[in-house]
VOTIZA-978694 format. One record per residue (C-alpha): x, y, z; residue in one letter. Coordinates in Angstrom, 3 decimals. Layout:
REM residues N
+----------+----------+----------+------+
|        u |        v |        w | rest |
+----------+----------+----------+------+
|        X |        Y |        Z |    A |
...
+----------+----------+----------+------+
This chain:
REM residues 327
+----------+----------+----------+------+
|        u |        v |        w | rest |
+----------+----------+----------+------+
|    0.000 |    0.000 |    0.000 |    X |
|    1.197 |    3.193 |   -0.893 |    X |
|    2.252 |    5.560 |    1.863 |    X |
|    0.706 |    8.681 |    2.243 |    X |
|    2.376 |   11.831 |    1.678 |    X |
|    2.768 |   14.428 |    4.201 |    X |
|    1.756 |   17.952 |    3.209 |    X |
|    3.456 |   20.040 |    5.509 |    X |
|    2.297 |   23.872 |    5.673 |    X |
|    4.952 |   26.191 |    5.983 |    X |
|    4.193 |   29.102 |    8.105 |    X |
|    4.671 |   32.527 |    6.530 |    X |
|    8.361 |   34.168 |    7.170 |    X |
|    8.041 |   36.388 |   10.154 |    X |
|    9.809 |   40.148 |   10.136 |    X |
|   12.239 |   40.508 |   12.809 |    X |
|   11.135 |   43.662 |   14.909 |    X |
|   14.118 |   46.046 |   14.442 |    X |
|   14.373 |   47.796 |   17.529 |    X |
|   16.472 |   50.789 |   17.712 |    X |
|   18.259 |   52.804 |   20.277 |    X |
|   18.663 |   56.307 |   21.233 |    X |
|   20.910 |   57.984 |   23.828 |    X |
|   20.805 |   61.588 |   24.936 |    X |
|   23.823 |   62.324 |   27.070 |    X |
|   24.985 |   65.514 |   29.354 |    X |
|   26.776 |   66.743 |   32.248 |    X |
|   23.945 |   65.823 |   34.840 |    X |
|   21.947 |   62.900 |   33.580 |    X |
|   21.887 |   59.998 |   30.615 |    X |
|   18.441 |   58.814 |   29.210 |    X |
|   18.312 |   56.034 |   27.181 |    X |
|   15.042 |   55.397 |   24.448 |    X |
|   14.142 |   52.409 |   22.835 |    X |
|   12.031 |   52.049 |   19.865 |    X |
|   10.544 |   49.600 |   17.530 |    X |
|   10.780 |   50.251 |   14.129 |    X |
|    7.806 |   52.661 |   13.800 |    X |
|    8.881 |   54.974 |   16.009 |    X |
|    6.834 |   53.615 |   18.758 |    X |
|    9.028 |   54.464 |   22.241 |    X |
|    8.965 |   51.042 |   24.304 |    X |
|   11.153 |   51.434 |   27.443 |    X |
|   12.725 |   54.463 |   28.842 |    X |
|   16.179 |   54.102 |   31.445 |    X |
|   18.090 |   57.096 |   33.681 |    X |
|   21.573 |   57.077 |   34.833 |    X |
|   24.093 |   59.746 |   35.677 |    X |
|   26.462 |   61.945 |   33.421 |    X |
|   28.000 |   60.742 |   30.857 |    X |
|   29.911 |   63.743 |   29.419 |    X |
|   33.725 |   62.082 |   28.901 |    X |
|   35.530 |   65.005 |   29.123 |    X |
|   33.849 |   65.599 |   32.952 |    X |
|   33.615 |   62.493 |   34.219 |    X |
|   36.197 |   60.350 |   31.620 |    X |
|   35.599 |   57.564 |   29.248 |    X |
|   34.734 |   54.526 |   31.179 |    X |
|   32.415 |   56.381 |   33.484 |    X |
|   30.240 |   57.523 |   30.645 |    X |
|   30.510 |   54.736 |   28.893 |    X |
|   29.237 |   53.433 |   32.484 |    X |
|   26.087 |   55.586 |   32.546 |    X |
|   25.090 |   54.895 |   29.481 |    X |
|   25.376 |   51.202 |   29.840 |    X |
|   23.166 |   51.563 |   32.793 |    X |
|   20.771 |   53.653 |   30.908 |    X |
|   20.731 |   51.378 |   28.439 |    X |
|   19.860 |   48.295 |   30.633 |    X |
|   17.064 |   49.730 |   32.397 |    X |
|   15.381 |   50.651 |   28.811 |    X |
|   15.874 |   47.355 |   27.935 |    X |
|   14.181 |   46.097 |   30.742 |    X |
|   11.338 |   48.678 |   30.684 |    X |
|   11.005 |   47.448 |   26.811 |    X |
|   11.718 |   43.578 |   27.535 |    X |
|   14.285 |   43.905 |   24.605 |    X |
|   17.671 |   42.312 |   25.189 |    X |
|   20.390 |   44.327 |   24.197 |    X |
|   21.379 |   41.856 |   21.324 |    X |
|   18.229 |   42.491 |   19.872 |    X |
|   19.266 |   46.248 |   19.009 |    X |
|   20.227 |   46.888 |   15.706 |    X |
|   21.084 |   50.313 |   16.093 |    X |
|   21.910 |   53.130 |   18.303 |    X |
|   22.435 |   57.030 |   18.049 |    X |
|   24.337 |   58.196 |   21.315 |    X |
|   24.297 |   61.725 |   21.558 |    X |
|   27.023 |   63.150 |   24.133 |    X |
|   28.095 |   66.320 |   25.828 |    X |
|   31.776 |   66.754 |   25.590 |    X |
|   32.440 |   64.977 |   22.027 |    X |
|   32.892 |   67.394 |   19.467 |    X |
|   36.651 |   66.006 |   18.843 |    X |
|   36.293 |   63.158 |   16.871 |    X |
|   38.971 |   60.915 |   18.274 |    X |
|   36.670 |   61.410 |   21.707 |    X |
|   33.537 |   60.242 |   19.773 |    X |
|   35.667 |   57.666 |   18.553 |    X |
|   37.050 |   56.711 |   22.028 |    X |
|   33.670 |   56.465 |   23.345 |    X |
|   32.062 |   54.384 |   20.038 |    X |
|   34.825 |   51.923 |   21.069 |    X |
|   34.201 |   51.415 |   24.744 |    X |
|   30.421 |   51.268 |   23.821 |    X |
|   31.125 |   48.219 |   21.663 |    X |
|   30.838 |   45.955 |   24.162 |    X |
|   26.759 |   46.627 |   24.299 |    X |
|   26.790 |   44.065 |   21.754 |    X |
|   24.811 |   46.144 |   19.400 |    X |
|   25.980 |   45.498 |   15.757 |    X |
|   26.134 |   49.309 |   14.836 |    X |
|   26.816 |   52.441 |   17.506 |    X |
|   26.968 |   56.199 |   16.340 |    X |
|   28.431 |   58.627 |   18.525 |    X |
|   27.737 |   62.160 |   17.668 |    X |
|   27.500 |   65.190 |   19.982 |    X |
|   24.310 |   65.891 |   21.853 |    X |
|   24.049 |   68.886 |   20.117 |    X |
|   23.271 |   67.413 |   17.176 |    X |
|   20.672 |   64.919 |   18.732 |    X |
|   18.888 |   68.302 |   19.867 |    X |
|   19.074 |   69.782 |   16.954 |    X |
|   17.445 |   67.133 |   14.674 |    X |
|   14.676 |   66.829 |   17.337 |    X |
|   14.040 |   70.420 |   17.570 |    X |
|   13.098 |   71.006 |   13.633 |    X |
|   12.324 |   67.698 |   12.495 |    X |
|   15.684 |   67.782 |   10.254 |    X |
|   14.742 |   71.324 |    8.971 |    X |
|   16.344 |   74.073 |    8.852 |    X |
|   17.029 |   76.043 |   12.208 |    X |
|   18.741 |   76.144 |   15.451 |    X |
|   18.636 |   74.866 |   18.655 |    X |
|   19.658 |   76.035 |   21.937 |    X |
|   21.092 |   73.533 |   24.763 |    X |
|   21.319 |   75.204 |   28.490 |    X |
|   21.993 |   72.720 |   30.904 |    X |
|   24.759 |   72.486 |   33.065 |    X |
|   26.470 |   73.670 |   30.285 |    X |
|   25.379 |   75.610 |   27.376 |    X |
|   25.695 |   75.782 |   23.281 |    X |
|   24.071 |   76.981 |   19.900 |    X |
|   23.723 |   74.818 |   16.448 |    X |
|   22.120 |   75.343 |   13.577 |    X |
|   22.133 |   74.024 |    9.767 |    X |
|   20.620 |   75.921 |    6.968 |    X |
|   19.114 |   74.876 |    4.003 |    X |
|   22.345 |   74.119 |    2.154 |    X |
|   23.019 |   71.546 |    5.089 |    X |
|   25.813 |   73.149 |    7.072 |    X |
|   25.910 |   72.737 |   10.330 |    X |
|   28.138 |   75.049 |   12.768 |    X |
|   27.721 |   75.580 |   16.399 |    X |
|   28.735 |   78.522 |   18.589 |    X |
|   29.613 |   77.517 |   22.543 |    X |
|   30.015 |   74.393 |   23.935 |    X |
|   33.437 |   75.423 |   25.612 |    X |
|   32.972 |   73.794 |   29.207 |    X |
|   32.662 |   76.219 |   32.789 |    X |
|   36.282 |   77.242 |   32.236 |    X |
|   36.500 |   78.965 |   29.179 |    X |
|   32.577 |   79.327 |   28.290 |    X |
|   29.182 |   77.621 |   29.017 |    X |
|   27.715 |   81.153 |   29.234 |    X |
|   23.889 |   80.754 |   29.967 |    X |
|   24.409 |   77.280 |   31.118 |    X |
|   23.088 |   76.255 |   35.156 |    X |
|   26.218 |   76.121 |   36.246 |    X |
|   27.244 |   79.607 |   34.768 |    X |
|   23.899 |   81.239 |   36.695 |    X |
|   25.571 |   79.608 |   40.103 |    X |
|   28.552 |   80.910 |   39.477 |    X |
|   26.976 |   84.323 |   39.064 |    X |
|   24.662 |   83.735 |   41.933 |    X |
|   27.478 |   83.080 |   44.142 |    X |
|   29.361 |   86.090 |   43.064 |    X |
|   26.317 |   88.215 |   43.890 |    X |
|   26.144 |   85.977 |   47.445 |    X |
|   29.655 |   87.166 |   48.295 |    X |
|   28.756 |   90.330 |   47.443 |    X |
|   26.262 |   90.869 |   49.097 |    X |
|   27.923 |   89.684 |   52.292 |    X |
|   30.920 |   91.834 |   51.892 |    X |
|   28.318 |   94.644 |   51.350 |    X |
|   30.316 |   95.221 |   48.195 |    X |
|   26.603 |   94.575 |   46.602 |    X |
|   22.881 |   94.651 |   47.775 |    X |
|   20.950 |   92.150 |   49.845 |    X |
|   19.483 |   88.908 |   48.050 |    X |
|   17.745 |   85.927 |   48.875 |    X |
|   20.319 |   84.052 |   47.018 |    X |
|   22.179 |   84.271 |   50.138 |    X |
|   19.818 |   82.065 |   51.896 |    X |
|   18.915 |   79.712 |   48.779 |    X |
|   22.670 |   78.993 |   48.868 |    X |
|   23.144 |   77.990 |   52.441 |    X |
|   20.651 |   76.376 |   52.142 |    X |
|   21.553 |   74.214 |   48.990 |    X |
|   25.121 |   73.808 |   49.956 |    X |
|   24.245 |   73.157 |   53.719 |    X |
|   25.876 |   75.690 |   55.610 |    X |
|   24.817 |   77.825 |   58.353 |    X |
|   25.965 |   81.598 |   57.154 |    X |
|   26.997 |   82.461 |   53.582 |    X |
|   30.477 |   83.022 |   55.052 |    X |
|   30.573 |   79.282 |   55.355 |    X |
|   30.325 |   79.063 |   51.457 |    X |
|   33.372 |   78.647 |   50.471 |    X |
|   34.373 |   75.817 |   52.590 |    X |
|   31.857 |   74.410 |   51.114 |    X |
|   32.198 |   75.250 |   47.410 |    X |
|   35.933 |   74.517 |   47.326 |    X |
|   35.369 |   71.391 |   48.413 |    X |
|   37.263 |   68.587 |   47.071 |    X |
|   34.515 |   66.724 |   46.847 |    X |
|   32.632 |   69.338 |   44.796 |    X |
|   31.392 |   68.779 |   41.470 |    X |
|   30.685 |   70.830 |   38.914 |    X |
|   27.374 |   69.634 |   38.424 |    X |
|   26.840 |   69.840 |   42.161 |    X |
|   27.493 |   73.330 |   41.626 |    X |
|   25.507 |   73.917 |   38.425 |    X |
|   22.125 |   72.365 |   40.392 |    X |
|   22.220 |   75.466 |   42.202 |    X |
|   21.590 |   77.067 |   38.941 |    X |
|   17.783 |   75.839 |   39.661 |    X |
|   18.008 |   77.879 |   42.932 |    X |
|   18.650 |   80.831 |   40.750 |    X |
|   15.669 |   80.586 |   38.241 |    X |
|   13.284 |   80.273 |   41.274 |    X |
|   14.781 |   83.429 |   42.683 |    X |
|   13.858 |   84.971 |   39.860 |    X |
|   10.713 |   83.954 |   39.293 |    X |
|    9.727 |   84.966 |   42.865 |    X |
|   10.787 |   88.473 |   42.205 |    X |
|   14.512 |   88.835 |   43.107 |    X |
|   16.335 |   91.634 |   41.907 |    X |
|   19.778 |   90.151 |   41.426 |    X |
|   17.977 |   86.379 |   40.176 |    X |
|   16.557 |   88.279 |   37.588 |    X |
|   19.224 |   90.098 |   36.595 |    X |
|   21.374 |   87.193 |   36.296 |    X |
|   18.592 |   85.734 |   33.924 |    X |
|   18.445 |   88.545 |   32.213 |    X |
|   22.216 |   88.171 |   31.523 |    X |
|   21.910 |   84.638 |   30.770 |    X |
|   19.331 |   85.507 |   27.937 |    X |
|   21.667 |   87.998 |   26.447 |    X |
|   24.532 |   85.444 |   26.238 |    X |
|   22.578 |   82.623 |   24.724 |    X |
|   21.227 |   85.077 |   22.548 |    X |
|   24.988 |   86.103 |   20.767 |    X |
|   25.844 |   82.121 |   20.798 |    X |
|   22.607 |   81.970 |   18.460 |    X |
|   23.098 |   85.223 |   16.270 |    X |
|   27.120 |   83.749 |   15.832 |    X |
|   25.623 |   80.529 |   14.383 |    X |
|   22.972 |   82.517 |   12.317 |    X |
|   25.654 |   84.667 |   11.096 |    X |
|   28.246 |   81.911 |   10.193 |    X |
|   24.921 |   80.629 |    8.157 |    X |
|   24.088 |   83.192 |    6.492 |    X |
|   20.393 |   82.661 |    7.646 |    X |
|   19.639 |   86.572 |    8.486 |    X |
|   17.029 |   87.158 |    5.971 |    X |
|   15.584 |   83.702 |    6.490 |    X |
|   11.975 |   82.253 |    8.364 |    X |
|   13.397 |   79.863 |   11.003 |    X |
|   13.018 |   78.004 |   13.768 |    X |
|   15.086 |   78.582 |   17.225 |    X |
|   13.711 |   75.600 |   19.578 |    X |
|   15.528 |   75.241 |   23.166 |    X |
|   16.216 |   72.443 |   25.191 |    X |
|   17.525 |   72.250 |   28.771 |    X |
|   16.818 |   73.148 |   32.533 |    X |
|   17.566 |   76.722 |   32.494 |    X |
|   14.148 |   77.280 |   30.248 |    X |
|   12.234 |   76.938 |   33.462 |    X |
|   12.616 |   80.764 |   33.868 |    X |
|   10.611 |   81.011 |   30.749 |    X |
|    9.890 |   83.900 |   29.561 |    X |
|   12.487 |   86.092 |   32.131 |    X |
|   15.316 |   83.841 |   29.946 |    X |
|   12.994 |   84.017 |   26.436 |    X |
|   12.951 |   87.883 |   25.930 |    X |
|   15.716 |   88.993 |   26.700 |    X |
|   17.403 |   86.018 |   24.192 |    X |
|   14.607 |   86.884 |   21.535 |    X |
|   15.052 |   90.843 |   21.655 |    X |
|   18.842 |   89.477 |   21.024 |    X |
|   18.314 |   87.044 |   17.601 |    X |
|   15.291 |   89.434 |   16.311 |    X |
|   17.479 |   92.212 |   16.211 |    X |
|   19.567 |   90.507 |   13.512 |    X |
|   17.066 |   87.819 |   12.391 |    X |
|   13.809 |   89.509 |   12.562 |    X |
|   12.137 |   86.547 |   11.332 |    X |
|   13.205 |   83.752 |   13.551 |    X |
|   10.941 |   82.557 |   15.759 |    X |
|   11.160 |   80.672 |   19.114 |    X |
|    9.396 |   77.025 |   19.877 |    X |
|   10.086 |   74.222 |   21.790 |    X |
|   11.430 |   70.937 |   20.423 |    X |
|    9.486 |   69.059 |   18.432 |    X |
|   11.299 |   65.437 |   19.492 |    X |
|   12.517 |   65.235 |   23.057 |    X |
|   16.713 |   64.796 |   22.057 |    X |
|   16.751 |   61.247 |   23.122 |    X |
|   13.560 |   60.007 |   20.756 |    X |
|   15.158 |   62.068 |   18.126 |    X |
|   18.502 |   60.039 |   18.679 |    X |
|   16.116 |   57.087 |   17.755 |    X |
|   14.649 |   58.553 |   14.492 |    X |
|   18.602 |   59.444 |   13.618 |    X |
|   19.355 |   55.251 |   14.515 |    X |
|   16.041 |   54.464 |   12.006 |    X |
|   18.153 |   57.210 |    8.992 |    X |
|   21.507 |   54.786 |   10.314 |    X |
|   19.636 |   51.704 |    9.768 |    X |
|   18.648 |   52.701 |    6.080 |    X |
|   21.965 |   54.390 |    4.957 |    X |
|   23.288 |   50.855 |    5.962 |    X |
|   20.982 |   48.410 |    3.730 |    X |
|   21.788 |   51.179 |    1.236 |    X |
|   25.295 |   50.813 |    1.386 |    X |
|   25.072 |   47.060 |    1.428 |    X |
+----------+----------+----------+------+
């Protein structure tokens, strides 16, 4: 008797989800983003800084690893199951740095890591790819832009020695100054004075600079105080808001250099900003829009379309194609 023959129904061939990465990196905090391949955001993770040239290579390289896992887990993605990642990083506009830190990020196991500055994270999410600029004032602070030709220049970015005006740790610098002042009576009363002791946890603001000068003192530690500040200010303090005022001003040339250098004078634009010093709102806004509108009259200010570390994952998506079109 002739045997049967099996029919055997072959299931249809499944699509491996691509899951993507994105990493938004600074002086104060990492977040890590991952994303399926429509964009959808599936897990989220938090670590500490990650800017190299503050805290070296292997600790940021640390953060974000840490950052990483706890998006994986939020996602229930393995890491191996990443096919791409955009890690955007304070502190890595020399490219043997971003090279440094692609290296030591190797071991993530993803098959391909970009490491570009978090400027240019920002900037992507704060236009959508068009043309514009974006402001960054964190801890730190720092202007890009790219026109419609596709340059790309930035203006800033030069760390609390040499720059970083506008930046939270540049307002508690400033605040301090005006604390010492103030207590010399080389400068009138604030309520700085007492936000400081209070944040640095000393009795009398001549205690501050035990306290500041402090070899355990970071400058992030330092630059938190830069919060203090904007809440001065927005309750009505004279030197606060000055200071704000100030820090307006400075972001304000750091964005007419870049708009300058771009030629973009004449142009309709976009100026989005990103960063913890925007809490003051508008006491930081006019001051940096009378700025830019005096040489740009038609830029305009909004916030960011793309939080930076979701655009990171659109820029991994733009990796993953520029791949299977090189291949």
């Amino acid at each position: 008797m002739k045997a049967k023959s099996a029919t055997v129904k072959l299931s249809p061939r499944t699509h491996a989800p691509e899951y993507v990465l994105g990493v938004d990196g600074g002086g104060t905090k990492t977040h890590a983003v991952i994303a399926d391949e429509h964009g959808r955001v599936l897990g989220e993770g938090f670590a500490g800084p990650s800017n190299p040239l503050r805290v070296g290579v292997n600790t940021a390289a640390a953060a974000v690893r840490e950052a990483v896992d706890q998006a994986c887990d939020a996602a229930g993605v393995q890491r191996a199951d990443i096919v791409a990642a955009e890690v955007g990083l304070a502190g890595v506009r020399r490219a043997d740095l971003r090279e440094r830190m692609r290296e030591s990020l190797m071991g993530l196991g993803i098959n391909s890591v970009e490491v570009v500055t978090d400027a240019e994270i920002a900037l992507y999410g704060a236009t959508g790819g068009a043309p514009g600029l974006v402001l960054i004032a964190g801890t730190g602070s720092i202007c890009c832009g790219r026109n419609a030709r596709g340059k790309r220049v930035c203006a800033g970015g030069w760390g609390p020695l040499a720059g970083d005006e506008g930046g939270g740790a540049w307002l508690a610098r400033r605040a301090l100054q005006a604390v010492a002042h103030a207590s010399d009576g080389r400068g009138p009363a604030t309520t700085l004075s007492q936000a400081a002791c209070a944040y640095f946890n000393v009795t009398v603001p001549d205690d501050l600079s035990m306290a500041i000068y402090a070899p355990s003192m970071t400058n992030e530690r330092i630059a938190g105080f830069g919060r203090c500040v904007v809440e001065a200010a927005q309750k009505k303090d004279a030197i606060a808001r000055e200071i704000i005022t100030e820090a307006g001003r400075e972001l304000g040339k750091a964005a007419v250099a870049v708009i300058r250098k771009l030629q973009m004078e004449q142009e309709r634009f976009q100026v989005a900003y990103v960063g913890g010093v925007f809490r003051a709102g508008e006491l930081i806004l006019n001051p940096l829009r009378e700025v830019v509108t005096r040489v740009a009259a038609q830029a305009y200010f909004a916030p960011p379309q793309l939080a930076p570390a979701i655009a990171a994952t659109r820029m991994a998506h733009a990796q993953l194609q520029r791949l299977a079109l090189a291949g």
